[in-house]
C-alpha atoms as a printed R data frame, in Angstrom:
   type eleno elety resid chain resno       x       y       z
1  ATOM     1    CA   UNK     A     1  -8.678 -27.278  -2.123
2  ATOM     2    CA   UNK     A     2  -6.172 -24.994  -2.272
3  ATOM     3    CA   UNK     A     3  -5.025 -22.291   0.679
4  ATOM     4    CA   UNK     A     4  -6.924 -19.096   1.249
5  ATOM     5    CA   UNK     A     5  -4.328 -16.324   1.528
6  ATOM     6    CA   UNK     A     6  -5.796 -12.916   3.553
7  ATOM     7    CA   UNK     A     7  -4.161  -9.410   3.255
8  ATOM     8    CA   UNK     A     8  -4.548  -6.444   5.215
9  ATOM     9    CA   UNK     A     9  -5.851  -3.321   3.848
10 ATOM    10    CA   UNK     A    10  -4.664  -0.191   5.545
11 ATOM    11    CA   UNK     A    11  -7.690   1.798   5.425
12 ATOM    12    CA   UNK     A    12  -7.623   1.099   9.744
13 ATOM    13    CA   UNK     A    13  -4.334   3.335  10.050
14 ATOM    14    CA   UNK     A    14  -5.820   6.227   7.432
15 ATOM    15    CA   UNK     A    15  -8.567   6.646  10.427
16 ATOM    16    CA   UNK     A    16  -6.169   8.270  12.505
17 ATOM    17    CA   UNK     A    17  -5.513  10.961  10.075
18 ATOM    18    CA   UNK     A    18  -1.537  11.360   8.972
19 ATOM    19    CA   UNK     A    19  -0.160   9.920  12.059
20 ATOM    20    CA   UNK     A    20   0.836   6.850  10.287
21 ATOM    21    CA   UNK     A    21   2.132   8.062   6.851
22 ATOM    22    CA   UNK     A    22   5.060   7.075   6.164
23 ATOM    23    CA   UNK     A    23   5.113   4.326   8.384
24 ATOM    24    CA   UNK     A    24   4.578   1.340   6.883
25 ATOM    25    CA   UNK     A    25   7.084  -0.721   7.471
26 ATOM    26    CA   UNK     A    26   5.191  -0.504  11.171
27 ATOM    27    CA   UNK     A    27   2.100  -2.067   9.340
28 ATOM    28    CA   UNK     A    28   3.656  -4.536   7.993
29 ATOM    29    CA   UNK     A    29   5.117  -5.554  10.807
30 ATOM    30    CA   UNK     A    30   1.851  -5.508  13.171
31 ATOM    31    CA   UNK     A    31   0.006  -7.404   9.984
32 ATOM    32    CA   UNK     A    32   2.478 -10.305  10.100
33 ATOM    33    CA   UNK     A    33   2.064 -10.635  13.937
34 ATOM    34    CA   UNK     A    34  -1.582 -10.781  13.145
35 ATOM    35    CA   UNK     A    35  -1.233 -13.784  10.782
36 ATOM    36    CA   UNK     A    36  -2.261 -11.735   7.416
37 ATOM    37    CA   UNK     A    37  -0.727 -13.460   4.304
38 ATOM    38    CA   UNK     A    38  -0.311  -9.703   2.556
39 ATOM    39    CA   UNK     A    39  -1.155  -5.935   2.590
40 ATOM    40    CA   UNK     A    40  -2.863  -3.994   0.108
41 ATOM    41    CA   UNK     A    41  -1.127  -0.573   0.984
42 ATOM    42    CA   UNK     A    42  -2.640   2.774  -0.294
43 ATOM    43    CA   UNK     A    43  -0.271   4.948  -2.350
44 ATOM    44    CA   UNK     A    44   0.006   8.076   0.793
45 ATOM    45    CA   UNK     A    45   1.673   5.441   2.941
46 ATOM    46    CA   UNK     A    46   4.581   4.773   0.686
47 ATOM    47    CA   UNK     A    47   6.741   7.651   0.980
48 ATOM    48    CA   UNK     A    48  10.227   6.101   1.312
49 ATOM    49    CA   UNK     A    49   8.955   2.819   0.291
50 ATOM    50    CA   UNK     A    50   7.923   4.230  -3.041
51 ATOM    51    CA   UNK     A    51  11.012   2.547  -4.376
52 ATOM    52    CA   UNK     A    52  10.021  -1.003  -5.410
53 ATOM    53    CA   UNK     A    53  13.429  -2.873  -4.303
54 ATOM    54    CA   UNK     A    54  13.027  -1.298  -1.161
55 ATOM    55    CA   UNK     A    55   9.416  -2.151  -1.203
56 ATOM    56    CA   UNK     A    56  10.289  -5.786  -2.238
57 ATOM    57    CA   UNK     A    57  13.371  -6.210   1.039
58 ATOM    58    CA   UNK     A    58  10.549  -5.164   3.295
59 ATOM    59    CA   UNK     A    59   7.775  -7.367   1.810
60 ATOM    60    CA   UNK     A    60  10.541  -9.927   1.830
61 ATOM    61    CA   UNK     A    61  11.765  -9.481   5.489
62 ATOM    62    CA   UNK     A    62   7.891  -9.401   6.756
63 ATOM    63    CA   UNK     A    63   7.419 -12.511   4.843
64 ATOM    64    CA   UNK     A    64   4.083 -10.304   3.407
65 ATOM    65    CA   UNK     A    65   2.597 -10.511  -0.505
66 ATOM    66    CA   UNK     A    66   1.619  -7.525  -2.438
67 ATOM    67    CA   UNK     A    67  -1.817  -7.678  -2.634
68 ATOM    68    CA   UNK     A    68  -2.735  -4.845  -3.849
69 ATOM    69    CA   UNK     A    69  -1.213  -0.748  -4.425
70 ATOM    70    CA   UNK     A    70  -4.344   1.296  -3.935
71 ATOM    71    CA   UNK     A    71  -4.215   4.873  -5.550
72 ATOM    72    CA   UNK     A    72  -7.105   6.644  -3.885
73 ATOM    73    CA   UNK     A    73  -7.568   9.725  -5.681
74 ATOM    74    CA   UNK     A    74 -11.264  11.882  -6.035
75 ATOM    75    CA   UNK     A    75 -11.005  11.397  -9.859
76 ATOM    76    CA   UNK     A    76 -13.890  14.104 -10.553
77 ATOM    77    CA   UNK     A    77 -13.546  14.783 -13.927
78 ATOM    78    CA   UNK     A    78 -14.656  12.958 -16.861
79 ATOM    79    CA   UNK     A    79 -11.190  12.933 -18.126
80 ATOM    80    CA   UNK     A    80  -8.313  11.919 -16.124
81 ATOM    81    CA   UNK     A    81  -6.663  15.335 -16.106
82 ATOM    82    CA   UNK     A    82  -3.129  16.160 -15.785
83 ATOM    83    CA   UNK     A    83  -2.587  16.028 -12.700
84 ATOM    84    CA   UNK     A    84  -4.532  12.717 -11.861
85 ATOM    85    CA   UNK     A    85  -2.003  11.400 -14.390
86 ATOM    86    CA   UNK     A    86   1.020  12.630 -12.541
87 ATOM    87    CA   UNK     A    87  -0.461  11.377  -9.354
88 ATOM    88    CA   UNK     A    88  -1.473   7.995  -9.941
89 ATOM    89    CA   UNK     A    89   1.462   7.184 -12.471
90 ATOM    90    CA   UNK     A    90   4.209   6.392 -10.044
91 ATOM    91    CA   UNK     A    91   1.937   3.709  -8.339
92 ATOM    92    CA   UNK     A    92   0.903   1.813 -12.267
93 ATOM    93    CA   UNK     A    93   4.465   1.816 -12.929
94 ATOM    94    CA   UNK     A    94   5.265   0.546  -9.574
């Protein structure tokens, strides 16, 4: 049977409101104390980690998988407007 691997979501550091934007390389440090295999980010705590070699030193030096890149957006429209596009393309092309 092969290994389970568990990530980390970081919906627990969103509770706080914005004092943890922009801080994830903080997360990913607490989640590898913790034991968590990977993190499944959401796309308002990239900021300066938007850049995926970046993204990939710090995944690397954390010894943490990319799970998952969550773009949470409200979506309300039948059609993905224009500016859903602009929002949520950086994080598909990521």
């Amino acid at each position: 049977m092969g290994k389970i691997k568990i990530g980390c979501e970081t919906y627990t550091w969103q509770m706080p409101g914005e004092h943890y934007k922009g801080q994830l390389d903080h997360i990913m440090e607490v989640c590898q104390q913790a034991g968590f295999a990977g993190i499944e980010p959401e796309s308002s705590f990239l900021e300066h980690l938007a850049d995926p070699e970046l993204m990939k030193d710090t995944l690397q030096k954390y010894d943490l998988e990319l799970a998952v890149l969550c773009i949470v957006e409200d979506w309300l429209h039948v059609e993905e407007t224009e500016d859903e596009k602009d929002v949520q393309m950086p994080g598909l092309n990521f």
